[in-house]
C-alpha positions in Angstrom: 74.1 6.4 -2.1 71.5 5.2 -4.4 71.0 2.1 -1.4 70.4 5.0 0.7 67.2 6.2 -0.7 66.0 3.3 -2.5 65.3 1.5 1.2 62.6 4.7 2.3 61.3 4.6 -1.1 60.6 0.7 -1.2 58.9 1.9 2.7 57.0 4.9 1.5 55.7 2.8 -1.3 54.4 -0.2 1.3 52.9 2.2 3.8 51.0 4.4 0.4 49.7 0.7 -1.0 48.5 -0.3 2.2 46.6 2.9 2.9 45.0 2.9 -0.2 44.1 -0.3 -0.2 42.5 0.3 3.0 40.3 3.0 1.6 39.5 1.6 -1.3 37.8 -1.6 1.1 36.3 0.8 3.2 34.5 2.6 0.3 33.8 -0.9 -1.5 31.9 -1.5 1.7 30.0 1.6 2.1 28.8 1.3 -1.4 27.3 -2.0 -0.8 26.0 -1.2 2.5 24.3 1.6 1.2 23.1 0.0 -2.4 21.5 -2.7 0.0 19.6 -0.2 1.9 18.4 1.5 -1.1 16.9 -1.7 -2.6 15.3 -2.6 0.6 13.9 0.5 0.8 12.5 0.8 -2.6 11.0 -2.7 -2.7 10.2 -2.9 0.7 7.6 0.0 1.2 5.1 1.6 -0.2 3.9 5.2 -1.2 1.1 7.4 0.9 -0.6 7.5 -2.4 -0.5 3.9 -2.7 -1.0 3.1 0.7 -4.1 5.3 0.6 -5.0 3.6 -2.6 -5.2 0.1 -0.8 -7.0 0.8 2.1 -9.9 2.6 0.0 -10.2 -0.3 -2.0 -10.1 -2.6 1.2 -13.3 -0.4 3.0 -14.9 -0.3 -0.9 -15.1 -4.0 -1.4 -15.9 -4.6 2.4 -18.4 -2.4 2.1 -20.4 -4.0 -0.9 -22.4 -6.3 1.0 -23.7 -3.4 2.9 -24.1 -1.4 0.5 -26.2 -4.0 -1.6 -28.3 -4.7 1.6 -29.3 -0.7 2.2 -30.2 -0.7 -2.0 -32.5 -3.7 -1.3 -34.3 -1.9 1.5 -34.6 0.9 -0.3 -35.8 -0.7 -3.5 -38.5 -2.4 -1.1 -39.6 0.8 0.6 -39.7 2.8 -2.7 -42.0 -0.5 -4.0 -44.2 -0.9 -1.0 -44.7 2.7 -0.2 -47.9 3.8 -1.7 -49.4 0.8 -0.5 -48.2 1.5 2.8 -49.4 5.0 2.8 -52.6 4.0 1.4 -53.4 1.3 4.3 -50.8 2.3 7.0 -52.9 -0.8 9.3 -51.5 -3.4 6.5 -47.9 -3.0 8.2 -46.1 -6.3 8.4 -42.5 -6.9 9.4 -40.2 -7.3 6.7 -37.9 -10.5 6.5 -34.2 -10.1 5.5 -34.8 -13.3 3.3 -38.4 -10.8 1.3 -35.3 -8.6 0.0 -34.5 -9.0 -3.6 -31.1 -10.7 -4.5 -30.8 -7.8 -6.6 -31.9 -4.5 -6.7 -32.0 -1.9 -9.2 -28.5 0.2 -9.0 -29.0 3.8 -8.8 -26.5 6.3 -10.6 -24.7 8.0 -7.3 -23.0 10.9 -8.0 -19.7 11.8 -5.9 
């Protein structure tokens, strides 16, 4: 009798293990998958903040030499000025090269 039972147990018992085992991989896998994802994810993109961050430091620096070149023209016309309002015939064309290297930086306020 004990035969009888001991032969479906020994069968249940396969069929349970192998199940498990099963879902246990399956799991296993998932968590990987997904662990991988996260990682790539995190190191792989970046903020709107920072993203914003970037590209107003990209316009800023390529926008010095601009900026630098309008402060020179300015610095020349606040120079020349009264002398060209006091003899407006004495105009002469200005060269790029008659600009100072640099010119005195003004205090902009935001």
């Amino acid at each position: 009798m004990d035969e009888d039972i001991f032969i479906p147990l020994i069968f249940f018992a396969f069929i349970f293990m192998t199940v498990r085992m099963i879902l246990l991989h399956r799991r296993q896998t998932l968590a990987k998958k997904l662990e991988a994802q996260t990682s790539t994810t995190e190191s792989g993109s970046l903020r709107t903040s920072e993203l914003k961050t970037l590209i107003r430091e990209a316009v800023e620096e390529a926008n010095i030499p601009l900026v630098e070149r309008v402060e020179a023209i300015e610095h020349l016309l606040e120079h020349d000025a009264p002398r060209l309002l006091a003899e407006p015939d004495m105009l002469e064309p200005i060269e790029v090269d008659a600009l100072p290297a640099s010119p005195v930086r003004k205090h902009r306020t935001r």
